[in-house]
C-alpha positions in Angstrom: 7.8 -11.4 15.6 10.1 -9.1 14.4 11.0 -7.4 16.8 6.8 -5.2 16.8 5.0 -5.0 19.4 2.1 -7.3 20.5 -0.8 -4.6 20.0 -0.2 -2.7 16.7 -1.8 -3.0 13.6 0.7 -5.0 10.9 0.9 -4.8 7.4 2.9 -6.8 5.1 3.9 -7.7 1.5 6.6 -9.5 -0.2 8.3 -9.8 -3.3 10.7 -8.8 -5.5 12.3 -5.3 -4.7 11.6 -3.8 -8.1 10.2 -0.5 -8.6 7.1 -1.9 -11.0 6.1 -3.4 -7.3 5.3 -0.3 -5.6 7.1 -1.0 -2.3 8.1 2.9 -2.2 3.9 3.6 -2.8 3.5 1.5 -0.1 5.9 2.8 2.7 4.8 5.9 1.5 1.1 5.1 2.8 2.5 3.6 5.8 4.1 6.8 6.6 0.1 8.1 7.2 -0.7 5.8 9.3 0.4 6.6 12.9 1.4 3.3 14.8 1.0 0.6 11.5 4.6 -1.2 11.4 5.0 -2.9 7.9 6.8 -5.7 7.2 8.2 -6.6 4.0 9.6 -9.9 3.1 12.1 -10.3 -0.3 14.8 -8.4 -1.8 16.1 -6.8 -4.8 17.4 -4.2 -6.9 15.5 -1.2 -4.7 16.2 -2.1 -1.3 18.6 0.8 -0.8 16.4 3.6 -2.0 13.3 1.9 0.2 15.3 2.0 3.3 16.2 5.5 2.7 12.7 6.4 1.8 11.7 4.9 5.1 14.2 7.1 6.9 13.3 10.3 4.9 10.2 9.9 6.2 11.0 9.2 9.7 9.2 5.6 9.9 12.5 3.2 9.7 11.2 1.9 13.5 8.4 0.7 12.1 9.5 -0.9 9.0 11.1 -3.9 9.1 13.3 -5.6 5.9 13.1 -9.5 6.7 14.8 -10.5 4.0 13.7 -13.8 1.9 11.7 -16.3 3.9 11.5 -20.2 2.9 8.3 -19.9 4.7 6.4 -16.9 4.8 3.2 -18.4 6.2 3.8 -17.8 9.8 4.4 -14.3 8.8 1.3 -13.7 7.1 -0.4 -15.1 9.5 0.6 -12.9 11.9 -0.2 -10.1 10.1 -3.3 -8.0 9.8 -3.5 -7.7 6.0 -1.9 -7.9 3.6 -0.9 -5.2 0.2 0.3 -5.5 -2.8 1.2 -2.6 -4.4 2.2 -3.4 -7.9 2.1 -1.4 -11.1 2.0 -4.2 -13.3 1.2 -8.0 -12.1 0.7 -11.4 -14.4 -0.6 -13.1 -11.6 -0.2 -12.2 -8.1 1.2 -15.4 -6.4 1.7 -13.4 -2.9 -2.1 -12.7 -2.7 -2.8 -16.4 -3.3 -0.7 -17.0 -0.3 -2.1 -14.8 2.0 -5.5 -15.8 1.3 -4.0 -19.5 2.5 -3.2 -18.2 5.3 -6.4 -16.4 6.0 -4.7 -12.7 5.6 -7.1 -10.4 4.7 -6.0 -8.6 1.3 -5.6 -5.2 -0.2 -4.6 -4.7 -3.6 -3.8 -2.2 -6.3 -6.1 -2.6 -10.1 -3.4 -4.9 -11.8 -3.9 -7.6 -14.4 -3.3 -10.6 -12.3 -5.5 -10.0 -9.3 -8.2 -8.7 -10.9 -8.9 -11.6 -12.1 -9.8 -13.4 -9.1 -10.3 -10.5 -6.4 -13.7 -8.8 -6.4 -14.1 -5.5 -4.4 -15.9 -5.8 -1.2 -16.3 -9.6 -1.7 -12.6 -11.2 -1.1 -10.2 -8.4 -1.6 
């Protein structure tokens, strides 16, 4: 999927390419993990500067820009876990829908998910 390979570790996250969402935090990251290829499913507004970003820091292989998805289920279910990043979220739809899809999930101390993730327990 995507054009990654079979046996490497895959994260992904999706949204709005806005810089509040922390996409650029989240490349960044990436960037430190030798061998993780991240996926990121949306657009917007940032897309340009996280490309680049990605090719600053020499990891454009393993990023891959998939656009907007009607279905993003198969995706997340094909990946290892799933982040989101963001600064500032009222809800959090994106981890709602990995959790359907049985995606493990990382995110940052925002409003929205901390209401319903608990450290250790879900999230």
């Amino acid at each position: 999927m995507l054009d990654t390979p079979v046996d490497v570790p895959v994260v992904i996250s999706m949204g709005r390419f806005v810089e509040r969402k922390g996409f650029h935090t989240l490349i960044e990251a990436i960037a430190k993990l030798p061998g993780a290829y991240l996926w990121l499913l949306g657009d917007g507004e940032e897309r340009d500067s996280l490309q680049k970003l990605a090719a600053d820091l020499g990891i454009s292989n393993r990023v891959r820009f998939a656009g907007w998805q009607k279905d993003a289920r198969p995706f997340l279910a094909a990946a290892d876990v799933f982040v989101m990043a963001s600064s500032h979220e009222p809800l959090g739809n994106v981890v709602l829908e990995a959790w359907a899809q049985g995606t493990p999930v990382v995110s940052s101390c925002s409003e929205g998910p901390e209401w319903f993730m608990r450290d250790g327990e879900n999230g």
